[in-house]
N, C-alpha and C positions, 0 to 999 in steps of 0.2 A: 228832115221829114216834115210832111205838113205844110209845104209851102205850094201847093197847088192850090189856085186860085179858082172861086166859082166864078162864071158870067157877072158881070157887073162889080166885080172886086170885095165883095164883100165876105171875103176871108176862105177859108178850107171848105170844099164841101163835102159832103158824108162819107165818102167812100176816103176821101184821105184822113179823115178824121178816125174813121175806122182803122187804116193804115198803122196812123200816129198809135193810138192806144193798144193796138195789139203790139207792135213794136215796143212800146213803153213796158206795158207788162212783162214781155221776156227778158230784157235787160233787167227789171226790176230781179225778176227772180232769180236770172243769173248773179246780181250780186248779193244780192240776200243770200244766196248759195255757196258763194265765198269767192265767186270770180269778181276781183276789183280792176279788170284794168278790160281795156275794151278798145281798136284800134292805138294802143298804144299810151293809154291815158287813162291815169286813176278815175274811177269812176262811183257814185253815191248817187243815193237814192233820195231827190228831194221832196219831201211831204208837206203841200200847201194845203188851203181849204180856198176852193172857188170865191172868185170876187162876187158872183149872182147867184150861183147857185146855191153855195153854203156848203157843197158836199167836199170831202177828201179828194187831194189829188197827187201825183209821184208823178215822179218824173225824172228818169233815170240822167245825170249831168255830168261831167268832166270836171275835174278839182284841181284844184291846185294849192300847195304848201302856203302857207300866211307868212311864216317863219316865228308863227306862236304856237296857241293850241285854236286856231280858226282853220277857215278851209274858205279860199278862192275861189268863187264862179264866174259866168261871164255869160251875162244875155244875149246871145249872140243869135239866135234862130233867124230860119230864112223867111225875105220879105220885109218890108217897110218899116215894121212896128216891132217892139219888145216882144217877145215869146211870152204866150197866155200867163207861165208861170211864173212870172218877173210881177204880172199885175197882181197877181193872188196874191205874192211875196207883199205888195205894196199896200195891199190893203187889208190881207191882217199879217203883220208883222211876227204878231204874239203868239200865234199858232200854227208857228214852223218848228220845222223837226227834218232829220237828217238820217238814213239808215248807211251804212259802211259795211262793208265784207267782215265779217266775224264778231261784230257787237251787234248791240241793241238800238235802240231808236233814240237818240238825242237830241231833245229838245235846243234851237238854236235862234239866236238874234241876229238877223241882218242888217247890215251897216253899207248903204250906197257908198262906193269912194268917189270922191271928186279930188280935182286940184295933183298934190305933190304924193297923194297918200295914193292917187288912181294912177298915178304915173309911176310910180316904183311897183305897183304889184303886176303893173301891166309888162312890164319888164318883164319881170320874172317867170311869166305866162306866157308871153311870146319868145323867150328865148326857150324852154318848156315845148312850147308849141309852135314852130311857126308858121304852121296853115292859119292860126287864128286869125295874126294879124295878114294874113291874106285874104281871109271872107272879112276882116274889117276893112280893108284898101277897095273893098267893091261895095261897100252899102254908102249910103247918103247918112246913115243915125250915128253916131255913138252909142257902142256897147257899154253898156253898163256893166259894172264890176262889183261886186258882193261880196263883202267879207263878212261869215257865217262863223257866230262865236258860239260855243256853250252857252247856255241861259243859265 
């Protein structure tokens, strides 16, 4: 969602952006409701705060097992650049948080993988999923991979 481009490329314009958040909302509340799985795939609620704006933001994502007590993401959105919520994640780190089907709201530290540690979890995501690594075989970026701990 959200990958329609305005004239002159300068990202989403209103009407997909309007798309994107009402979309997001319902997913939200379906797993806050207690449906965690969604085309096939665990699903949580991730809670940033805007890189400019400052406000709250969620953003319904697909998870994946750590094989600890973390949880797996992957910035994967369509178009050029990281997904809005990848930059939020990067610029405040310290206030993120996580909602799951049938708990509460957990506070979480995000840890970028690189190197040996982005290649084992990426395994286990792509064999988990394998459309992933098929919108990864069509972009020009590296998706980034996020492992989301308890704080």
């Amino acid at each position: 969602m959200g990958s329609e481009q305005q004239v002159g490329g300068r990202g989403p314009g209103a009407f997909s952006r309007w798309v994107q958040r009402t979309m997001n909302g319902r997913a939200s509340r379906r797993i806050r409701g207690g449906k965690g799985s969604m085309m096939g795939m665990d699903v949580l609620v991730l809670n940033t705060v805007g890189r400019r704006s400052g406000q709250s933001r969620e953003t319904p994502l697909a998870w994946f097992p750590d094989g600890g007590d973390g949880w797996l993401v992957v910035a994967s959105g369509g178009g050029g650049q990281h997904p809005d919520w990848h930059a939020n994640l990067v610029a405040h780190p310290d206030r993120a948080s996580i909602e799951l089907p049938g708990r509460g709201v957990v506070p979480v530290t995000p840890h970028r993988l690189d190197g040996a540690d982005r290649e084992q979890a990426w395994q286990r995501i792509t064999a988990a999923q394998p459309r992933i690594a098929k919108y990864q075989a069509k972009s020009a970026r590296q998706y980034p991979v996020i492992r989301l701990t308890p704080s």
